[in-house]
N, C-alpha and C positions, 0 to 999 in steps of 0.2 A: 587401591583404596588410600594411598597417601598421597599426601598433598606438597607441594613446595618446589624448590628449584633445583636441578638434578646437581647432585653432589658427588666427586669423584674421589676414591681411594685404590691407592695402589700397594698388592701384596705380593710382597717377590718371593722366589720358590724359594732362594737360599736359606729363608725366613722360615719356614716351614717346622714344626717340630713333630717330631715323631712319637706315635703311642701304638699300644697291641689292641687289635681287633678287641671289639667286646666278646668273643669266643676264643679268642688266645690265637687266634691260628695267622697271624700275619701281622704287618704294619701298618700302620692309617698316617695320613699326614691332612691336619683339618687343614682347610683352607677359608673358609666360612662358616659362620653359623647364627642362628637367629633363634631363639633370645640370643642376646652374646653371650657366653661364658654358658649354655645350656647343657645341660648332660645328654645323653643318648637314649634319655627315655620322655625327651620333656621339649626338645627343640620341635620347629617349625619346618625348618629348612635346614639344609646342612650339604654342605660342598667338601667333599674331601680327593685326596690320590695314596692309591692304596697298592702295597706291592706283594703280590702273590709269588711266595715262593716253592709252595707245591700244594699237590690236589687236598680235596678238604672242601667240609660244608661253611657253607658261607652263614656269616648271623644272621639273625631274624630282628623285623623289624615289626613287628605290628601296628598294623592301622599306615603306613608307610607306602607310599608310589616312589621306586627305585625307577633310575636311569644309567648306566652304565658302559663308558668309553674303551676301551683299548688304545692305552698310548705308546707302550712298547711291546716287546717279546713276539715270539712266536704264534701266539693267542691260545685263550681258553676254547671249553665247553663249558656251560652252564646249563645243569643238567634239573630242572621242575620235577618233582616228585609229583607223579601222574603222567611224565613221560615227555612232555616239551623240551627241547633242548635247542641253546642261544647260542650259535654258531660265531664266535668271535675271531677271526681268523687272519686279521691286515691292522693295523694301525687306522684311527677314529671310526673300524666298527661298532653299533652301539646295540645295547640290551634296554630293555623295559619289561619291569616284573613288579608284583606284589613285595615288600619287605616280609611279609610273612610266611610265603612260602617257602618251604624248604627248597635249597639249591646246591648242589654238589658241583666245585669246579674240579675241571679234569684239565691241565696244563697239557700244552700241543706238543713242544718241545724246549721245557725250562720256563723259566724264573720270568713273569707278567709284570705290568707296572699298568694302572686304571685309575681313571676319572668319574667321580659319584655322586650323585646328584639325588638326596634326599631331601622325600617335602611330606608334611603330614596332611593325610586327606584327611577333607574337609577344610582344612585351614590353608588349604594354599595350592596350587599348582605348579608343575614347573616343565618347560621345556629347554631343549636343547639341538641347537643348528648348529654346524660346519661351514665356517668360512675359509673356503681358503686363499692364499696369495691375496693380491687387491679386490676389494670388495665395497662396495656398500651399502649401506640400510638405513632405513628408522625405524626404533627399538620404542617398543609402547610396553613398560611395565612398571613396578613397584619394586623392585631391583634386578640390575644385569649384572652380570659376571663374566667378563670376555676372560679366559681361561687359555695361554697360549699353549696349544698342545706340540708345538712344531717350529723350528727357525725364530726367526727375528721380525719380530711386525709393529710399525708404526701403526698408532690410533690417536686418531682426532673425531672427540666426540663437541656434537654443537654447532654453530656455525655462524661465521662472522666475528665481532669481537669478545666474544663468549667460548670462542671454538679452545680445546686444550687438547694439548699433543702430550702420549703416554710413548716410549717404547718399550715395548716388554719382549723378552729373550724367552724361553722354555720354560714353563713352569710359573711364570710369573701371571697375575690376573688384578685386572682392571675392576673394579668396583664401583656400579654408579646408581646408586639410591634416586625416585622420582624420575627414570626416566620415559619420559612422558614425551611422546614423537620426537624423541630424539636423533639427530642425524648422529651418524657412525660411519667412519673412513677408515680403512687397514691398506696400509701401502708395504710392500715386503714381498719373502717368500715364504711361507711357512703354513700354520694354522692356527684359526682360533676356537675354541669352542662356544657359543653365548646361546649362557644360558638367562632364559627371562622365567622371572619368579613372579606371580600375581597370588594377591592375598584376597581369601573369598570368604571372610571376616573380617573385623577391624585387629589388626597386630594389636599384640601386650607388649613392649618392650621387655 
Protein backbone atom coordinates (compact mmCIF):
# COMPACT_ATOMS: atom_id res chain seq x y z
CA UNK A 1 0.00 0.00 0.00
CA UNK A 2 2.93 2.49 -0.15
CA UNK A 3 3.79 4.48 -2.67
CA UNK A 4 7.24 6.02 -4.08
CA UNK A 5 10.76 5.00 -5.17
CA UNK A 6 12.32 2.04 -3.48
CA UNK A 7 14.65 3.28 -0.78
CA UNK A 8 17.62 1.27 0.55
CA UNK A 9 19.00 0.94 4.23
CA UNK A 10 21.72 -1.00 5.38
CA UNK A 11 22.01 -2.61 9.14
CA UNK A 12 25.08 -4.34 10.10
CA UNK A 13 24.91 -7.27 12.82
CA UNK A 14 27.78 -5.60 14.71
CA UNK A 15 25.25 -2.90 15.30
CA UNK A 16 22.88 -4.93 16.73
CA UNK A 17 21.97 -4.41 20.60
CA UNK A 18 21.08 -6.80 22.83
CA UNK A 19 17.78 -6.91 25.26
CA UNK A 20 16.01 -10.05 27.50
CA UNK A 21 13.02 -11.70 25.98
CA UNK A 22 9.79 -10.19 27.17
CA UNK A 23 9.65 -13.53 29.48
CA UNK A 24 13.25 -13.13 30.80
CA UNK A 25 14.26 -16.44 29.48
CA UNK A 26 16.83 -15.47 26.69
CA UNK A 27 18.37 -12.58 24.28
CA UNK A 28 16.63 -10.82 21.42
CA UNK A 29 18.68 -8.61 19.18
CA UNK A 30 15.92 -6.27 17.17
CA UNK A 31 16.86 -5.87 13.86
CA UNK A 32 13.75 -4.04 12.53
CA UNK A 33 10.66 -2.82 13.63
CA UNK A 34 7.59 -0.75 12.49
CA UNK A 35 6.32 1.91 14.12
CA UNK A 36 10.08 2.63 14.68
CA UNK A 37 10.80 2.77 18.32
CA UNK A 38 7.41 0.36 18.87
CA UNK A 39 7.13 -1.63 22.02
CA UNK A 40 6.36 -5.38 21.91
CA UNK A 41 2.80 -4.75 22.48
CA UNK A 42 2.10 -2.02 19.82
CA UNK A 43 4.42 -2.90 16.63
CA UNK A 44 3.25 -4.10 13.25
CA UNK A 45 6.06 -5.96 12.24
CA UNK A 46 9.21 -6.87 13.89
CA UNK A 47 12.40 -8.71 12.66
CA UNK A 48 14.66 -9.77 15.29
CA UNK A 49 17.86 -12.73 16.17
CA UNK A 50 17.41 -14.38 19.14
CA UNK A 51 19.85 -16.65 21.16
CA UNK A 52 18.45 -19.61 22.95
CA UNK A 53 20.53 -20.85 25.58
CA UNK A 54 18.29 -23.64 27.17
CA UNK A 55 14.91 -25.22 27.19
CA UNK A 56 12.07 -22.90 28.21
CA UNK A 57 8.70 -21.52 27.03
CA UNK A 58 8.81 -19.17 24.59
CA UNK A 59 6.70 -15.51 24.92
CA UNK A 60 3.48 -15.09 23.70
CA UNK A 61 2.41 -12.81 21.35
CA UNK A 62 -1.17 -12.18 20.84
CA UNK A 63 -3.00 -11.55 17.71
CA UNK A 64 0.73 -12.30 16.24
CA UNK A 65 1.62 -14.68 12.92
CA UNK A 66 5.33 -15.88 13.87
CA UNK A 67 8.03 -17.23 11.53
CA UNK A 68 11.03 -18.76 12.64
CA UNK A 69 14.65 -19.60 11.23
CA UNK A 70 17.43 -21.74 12.66
CA UNK A 71 20.65 -20.03 12.13
CA UNK A 72 23.01 -21.95 14.21
CA UNK A 73 23.41 -24.72 16.87
CA UNK A 74 22.40 -28.08 16.95
CA UNK A 75 18.44 -27.13 16.49
CA UNK A 76 15.44 -27.01 18.64
CA UNK A 77 12.01 -28.52 19.26
CA UNK A 78 9.26 -26.31 19.44
CA UNK A 79 6.75 -27.98 21.14
CA UNK A 80 2.46 -26.42 20.61
CA UNK A 81 0.46 -27.13 23.53
CA UNK A 82 -2.20 -29.63 21.97
CA UNK A 83 0.67 -31.68 20.74
CA UNK A 84 2.39 -30.34 17.36
CA UNK A 85 5.77 -30.17 17.45
CA UNK A 86 8.42 -27.82 14.84
CA UNK A 87 11.12 -29.99 14.11
CA UNK A 88 14.05 -27.59 13.71
CA UNK A 89 16.98 -29.69 13.16
CA UNK A 90 19.98 -28.00 10.30
CA UNK A 91 20.51 -24.40 9.76
CA UNK A 92 17.59 -22.07 7.68
CA UNK A 93 15.10 -24.83 8.90
CA UNK A 94 11.90 -22.64 9.44
CA UNK A 95 8.74 -22.68 11.84
CA UNK A 96 5.29 -20.94 11.50
CA UNK A 97 2.93 -20.73 14.44
CA UNK A 98 0.48 -18.52 16.14
CA UNK A 99 2.34 -15.94 18.70
CA UNK A 100 -0.19 -16.90 21.03
CA UNK A 101 0.15 -20.20 21.44
CA UNK A 102 1.89 -21.59 24.06
CA UNK A 103 5.51 -23.09 22.91
CA UNK A 104 7.96 -24.95 24.83
CA UNK A 105 11.67 -25.08 23.25
CA UNK A 106 13.62 -28.32 23.90
CA UNK A 107 17.46 -27.54 22.78
CA UNK A 108 18.86 -30.73 20.55
CA UNK A 109 22.24 -30.44 21.87
CA UNK A 110 23.27 -26.83 23.35
CA UNK A 111 23.03 -23.13 22.98
CA UNK A 112 20.63 -22.11 19.39
CA UNK A 113 20.96 -18.74 17.83
CA UNK A 114 17.31 -17.79 15.37
CA UNK A 115 15.87 -15.50 13.02
CA UNK A 116 12.13 -13.92 13.73
CA UNK A 117 9.87 -12.64 11.73
CA UNK A 118 6.80 -10.93 13.61
CA UNK A 119 3.72 -9.19 11.86
CA UNK A 120 0.32 -8.42 13.37
CA UNK A 121 -2.72 -9.87 11.80
CA UNK A 122 -4.78 -8.14 10.17
CA UNK A 123 -2.36 -5.34 9.57
CA UNK A 124 0.22 -6.91 7.76
CA UNK A 125 1.64 -10.14 6.32
CA UNK A 126 4.87 -11.47 6.12
CA UNK A 127 6.83 -14.05 4.25
CA UNK A 128 10.07 -15.49 4.23
CA UNK A 129 12.31 -17.34 1.27
CA UNK A 130 15.94 -18.73 1.16
CA UNK A 131 18.22 -17.74 -1.34
CA UNK A 132 21.03 -19.31 -1.55
CA UNK A 133 24.61 -18.74 -3.29
CA UNK A 134 23.65 -16.62 -6.62
CA UNK A 135 20.27 -15.89 -7.18
CA UNK A 136 17.80 -13.75 -8.60
CA UNK A 137 14.25 -12.35 -8.35
CA UNK A 138 11.78 -9.58 -8.42
CA UNK A 139 10.57 -8.64 -5.02
CA UNK A 140 6.85 -7.02 -5.04
CA UNK A 141 6.28 -5.57 -1.56
CA UNK A 142 5.94 -2.63 0.93
CA UNK A 143 9.21 -3.58 2.53
CA UNK A 144 12.20 -6.39 2.10
CA UNK A 145 14.51 -7.29 4.39
CA UNK A 146 17.40 -9.61 2.73
CA UNK A 147 18.75 -10.91 6.12
CA UNK A 148 22.27 -12.50 5.55
CA UNK A 149 22.06 -15.78 7.32
CA UNK A 150 25.40 -17.41 5.87
CA UNK A 151 28.98 -16.21 4.30
CA UNK A 152 29.36 -13.19 2.25
CA UNK A 153 26.81 -11.91 -0.55
CA UNK A 154 26.86 -9.19 -2.96
CA UNK A 155 23.40 -7.53 -3.77
CA UNK A 156 22.31 -5.37 -6.37
CA UNK A 157 18.92 -4.19 -6.24
CA UNK A 158 17.48 -2.29 -9.42
CA UNK A 159 18.73 -2.15 -12.58
CA UNK A 160 20.67 0.04 -14.95
CA UNK A 161 21.65 3.41 -13.73
CA UNK A 162 19.52 3.12 -10.59
CA UNK A 163 21.12 -0.46 -9.91
CA UNK A 164 23.01 -0.25 -6.20
CA UNK A 165 25.52 -2.81 -4.87
CA UNK A 166 25.17 -3.68 -0.92
CA UNK A 167 27.72 -6.34 0.55
CA UNK A 168 26.76 -7.76 3.60
CA UNK A 169 28.76 -10.43 5.64
CA UNK A 170 26.66 -12.63 8.43
CA UNK A 171 24.27 -10.89 10.19
CA UNK A 172 24.01 -7.87 8.34
CA UNK A 173 20.49 -6.94 6.43
CA UNK A 174 19.54 -5.00 3.49
CA UNK A 175 16.50 -2.77 4.04
CA UNK A 176 14.40 -1.60 0.88
CA UNK A 177 11.04 0.36 1.58
CA UNK A 178 8.51 0.43 -1.92
CA UNK A 179 9.88 -2.37 -3.36
CA UNK A 180 7.73 -2.50 -6.06
CA UNK A 181 9.02 -5.33 -9.14
CA UNK A 182 12.05 -4.81 -8.13
CA UNK A 183 15.09 -6.69 -9.60
CA UNK A 184 17.39 -8.44 -7.02
CA UNK A 185 20.95 -10.07 -7.77
CA UNK A 186 23.05 -12.05 -4.88
CA UNK A 187 26.51 -13.07 -6.18
CA UNK A 188 28.63 -14.97 -3.41
CA UNK A 189 28.51 -18.11 -1.30
CA UNK A 190 26.33 -17.97 1.50
CA UNK A 191 22.69 -17.23 2.32
CA UNK A 192 20.05 -14.82 2.49
CA UNK A 193 16.87 -14.88 4.09
CA UNK A 194 13.96 -12.19 2.22
CA UNK A 195 11.65 -11.44 3.88
CA UNK A 196 8.73 -9.49 2.05
CA UNK A 197 6.19 -7.61 4.38
CA UNK A 198 2.78 -6.33 2.80
CA UNK A 199 0.63 -4.01 4.51
CA UNK A 200 -3.44 -4.96 4.44
CA UNK A 201 -4.14 -1.42 5.94
CA UNK A 202 -2.80 1.89 5.33
CA UNK A 203 0.63 1.91 7.88
CA UNK A 204 0.42 4.65 10.91
CA UNK A 205 4.01 5.61 11.09
Amino acid sequence: MTTGAATTTVMRGAELVASPWKNGGGVTREVAVFPEGAALDTFVWRVSVADVAQAGPFSRFADIDRTLVLLSGAGMLLDEAGGATHALREPLAIARFEGETAVDARLVDGATRDFNLMVRRGAATGDVDVWRDTHRARVDADVVLLFCAQGELRVTTGEGASATATVLATNDTLRVDHARALSCEVEGTGALLAVSIRYTKPPRA
